[in-house]
C-alpha distance (Angstrom), angle and dihedral (degrees) to the residues before:
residue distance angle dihedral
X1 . . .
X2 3.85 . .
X3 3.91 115.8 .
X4 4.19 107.7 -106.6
X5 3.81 115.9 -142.1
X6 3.72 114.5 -141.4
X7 3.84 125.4 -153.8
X8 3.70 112.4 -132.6
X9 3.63 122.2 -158.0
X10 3.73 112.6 -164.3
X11 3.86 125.9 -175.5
X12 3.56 109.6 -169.9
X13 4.01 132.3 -171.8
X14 3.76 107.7 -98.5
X15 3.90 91.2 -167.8
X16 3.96 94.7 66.4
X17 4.36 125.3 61.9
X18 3.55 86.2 -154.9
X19 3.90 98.4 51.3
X20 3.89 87.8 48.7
X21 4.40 97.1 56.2
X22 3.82 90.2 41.0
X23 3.64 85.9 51.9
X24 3.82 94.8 43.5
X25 4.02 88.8 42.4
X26 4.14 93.1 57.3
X27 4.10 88.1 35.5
X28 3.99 91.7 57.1
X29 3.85 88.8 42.4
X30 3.42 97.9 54.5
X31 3.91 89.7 48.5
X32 3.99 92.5 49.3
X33 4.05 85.1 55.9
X34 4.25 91.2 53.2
X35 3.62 96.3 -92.3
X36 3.86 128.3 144.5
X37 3.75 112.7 -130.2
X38 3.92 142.0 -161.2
X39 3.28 156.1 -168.4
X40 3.80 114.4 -166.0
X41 3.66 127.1 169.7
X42 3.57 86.7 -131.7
X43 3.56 156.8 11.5
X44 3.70 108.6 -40.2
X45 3.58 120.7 -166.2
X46 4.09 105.6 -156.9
X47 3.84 91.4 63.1
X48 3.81 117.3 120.5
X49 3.62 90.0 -154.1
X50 4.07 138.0 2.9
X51 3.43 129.0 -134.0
X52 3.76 126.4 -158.7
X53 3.50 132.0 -169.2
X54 3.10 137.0 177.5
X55 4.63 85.4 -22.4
X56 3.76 108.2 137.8
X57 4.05 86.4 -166.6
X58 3.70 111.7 117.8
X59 3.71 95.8 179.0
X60 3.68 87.4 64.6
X61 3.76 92.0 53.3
X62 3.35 85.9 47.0
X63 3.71 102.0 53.0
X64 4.10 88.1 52.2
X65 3.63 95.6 48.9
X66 3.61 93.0 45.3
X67 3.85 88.6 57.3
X68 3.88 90.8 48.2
X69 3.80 94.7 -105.2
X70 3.65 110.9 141.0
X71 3.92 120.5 -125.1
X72 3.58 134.8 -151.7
X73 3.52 115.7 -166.5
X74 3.93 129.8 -167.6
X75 3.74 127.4 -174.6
């Protein structure tokens, strides 16, 4: 079985220190493991999976789990 990248789309708070490392600290994990990370300022439709933290925005939760993408959400 061949190893399958993931792209991860995290949204993180910009308001809280905190919000940003943890954020940082799962985004530079994922990479180390093969996978293709992000930051967008929105919803982004080619991510395998979305991850919130610390984003109060449920239209943006929303929009990914109306396109099927799966979200995990911290706070």
């Amino acid at each position: 079985m061949g190893f399958y990248k993931m792209h991860i789309a995290f949204h993180v708070s910009p308001r809280k220190r905190y919000e940003q490392v943890l954020g940082e600290g799962f985004a530079e994990g994922a990479k180390r493991h093969g996978d293709k990370v992000s930051f967008p300022l929105s919803f982004f439709e080619h991510a395998h999976v979305a991850c919130v933290i610390g984003v109060k925005d449920a239209n943006l939760m929303n929009r990914y789990r109306i396109a099927g993408i799966p979200v995990v959400n911290l706070d």
